[in-house]
C-alpha positions in Angstrom: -36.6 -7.0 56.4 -37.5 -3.7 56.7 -34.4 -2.1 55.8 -33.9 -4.5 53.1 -37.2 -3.4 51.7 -35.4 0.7 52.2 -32.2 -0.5 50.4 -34.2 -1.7 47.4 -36.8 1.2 47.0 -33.8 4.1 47.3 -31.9 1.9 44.7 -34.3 1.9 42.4 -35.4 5.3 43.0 -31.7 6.0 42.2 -31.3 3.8 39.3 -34.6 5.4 37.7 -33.2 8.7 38.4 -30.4 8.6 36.7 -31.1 6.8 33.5 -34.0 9.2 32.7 -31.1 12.1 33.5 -28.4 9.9 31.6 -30.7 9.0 28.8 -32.0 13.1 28.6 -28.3 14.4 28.6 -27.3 11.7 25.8 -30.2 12.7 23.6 -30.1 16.7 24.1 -26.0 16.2 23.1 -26.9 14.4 19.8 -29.6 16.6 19.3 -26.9 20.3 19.9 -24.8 18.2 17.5 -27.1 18.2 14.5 -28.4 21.6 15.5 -24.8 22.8 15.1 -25.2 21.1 11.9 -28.0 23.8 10.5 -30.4 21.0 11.6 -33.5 22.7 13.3 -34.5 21.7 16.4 -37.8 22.9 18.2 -38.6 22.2 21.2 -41.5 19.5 20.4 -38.4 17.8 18.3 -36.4 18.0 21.4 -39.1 16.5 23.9 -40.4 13.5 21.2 -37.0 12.6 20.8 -36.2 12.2 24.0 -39.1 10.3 25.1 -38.3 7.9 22.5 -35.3 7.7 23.9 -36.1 6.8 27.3 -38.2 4.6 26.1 -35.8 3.1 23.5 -32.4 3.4 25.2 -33.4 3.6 29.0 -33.8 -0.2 29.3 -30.6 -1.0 28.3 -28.8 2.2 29.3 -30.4 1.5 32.8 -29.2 -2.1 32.6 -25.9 -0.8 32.6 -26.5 1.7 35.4 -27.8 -1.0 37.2 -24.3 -2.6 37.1 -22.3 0.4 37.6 -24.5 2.1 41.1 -24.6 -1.9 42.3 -20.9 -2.2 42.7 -20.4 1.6 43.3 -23.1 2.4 46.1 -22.2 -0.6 48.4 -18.4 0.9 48.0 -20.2 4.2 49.1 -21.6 2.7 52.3 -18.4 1.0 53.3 -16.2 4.6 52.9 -18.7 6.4 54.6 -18.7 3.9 57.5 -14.7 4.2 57.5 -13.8 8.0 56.5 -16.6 10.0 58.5 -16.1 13.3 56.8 -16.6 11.7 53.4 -20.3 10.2 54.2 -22.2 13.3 52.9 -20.9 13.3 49.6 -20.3 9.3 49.4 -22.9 8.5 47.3 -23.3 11.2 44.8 -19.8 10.5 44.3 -20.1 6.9 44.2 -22.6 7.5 41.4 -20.8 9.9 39.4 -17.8 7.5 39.1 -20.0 4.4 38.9 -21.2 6.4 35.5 -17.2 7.4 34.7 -16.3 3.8 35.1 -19.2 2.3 32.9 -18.6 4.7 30.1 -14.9 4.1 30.1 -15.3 1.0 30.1 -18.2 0.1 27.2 -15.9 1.2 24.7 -13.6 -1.9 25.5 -16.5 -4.3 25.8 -18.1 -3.5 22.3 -15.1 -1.4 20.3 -17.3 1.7 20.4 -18.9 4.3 22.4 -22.7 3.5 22.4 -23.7 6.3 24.5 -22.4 9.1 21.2 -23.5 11.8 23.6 -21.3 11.4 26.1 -18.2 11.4 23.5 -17.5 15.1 24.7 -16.2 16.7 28.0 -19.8 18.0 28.3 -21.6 14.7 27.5 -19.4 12.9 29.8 -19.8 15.7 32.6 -23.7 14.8 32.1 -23.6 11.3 32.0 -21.4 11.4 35.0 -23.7 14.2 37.6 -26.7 11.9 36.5 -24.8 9.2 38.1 -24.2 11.6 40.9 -27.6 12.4 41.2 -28.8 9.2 41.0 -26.5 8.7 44.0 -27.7 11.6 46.0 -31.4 10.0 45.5 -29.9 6.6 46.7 -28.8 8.7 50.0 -31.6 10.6 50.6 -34.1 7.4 50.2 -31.8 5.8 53.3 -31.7 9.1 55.4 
């Protein structure tokens, strides 16, 4: 029961984690964007938008997260369990492409990309190492 109770604490830890990274990254791209635009962009702009955001997008954003660490951090466990030398990066990794796969994959399932700040190299980057940390939390809760 105990470890049961560990599991669930360092996944949330980890899923909380990285949607407020995810969600931060996202609205700091849109917000470069329109500042490349002319568009000023002071810093209380910057931190009221993105806690609106978080508060806005990080439920459903995290809903998705949810998905994408619960089938990649179990994956993580198994490999580590089975190729030694990969168990200290397994679940940053696992995390990262967790993140890769979701984002990939949202544009099939609704025809666009909802998360427009991750339409970049550098958004994805972002969206994918808060995966990655949101992994390395997950780790660290179970060390």
């Amino acid at each position: 029961m105990k470890r049961m109770a560990r599991v669930s604490a360092a996944f949330l830890g980890a899923l909380v984690v990285a949607t407020v990274l995810a969600v931060t990254a996202q609205t700091q791209m849109v917000l470069a964007g329109l500042q490349g635009l002319g568009a000023p962009m002071p810093l209380g702009v910057r931190l009221s938008a993105t806690l609106h955001d978080i508060a806005g997008l990080g439920p459903a954003y995290g809903a998705v997260l949810c998905v994408a660490l619960g089938l990649a951090l179990p994956v993580a466990a198994l490999g580590k369990r089975l190729l030694v030398g990969f168990a200290p990066i397994a679940y940053p990794l696992a995390g990262a492409a967790g993140v890769a796969a979701a984002l990939l994959l949202m544009p099939l399932a609704v025809g666009i990309m909802p998360i427009s700040g991750a339409n970049s190299a550098l958004g994805f980057a972002l969206q994918c190492l808060a995966g990655a940390v949101g992994g390395g939390v997950f780790g660290r809760i179970l060390s």
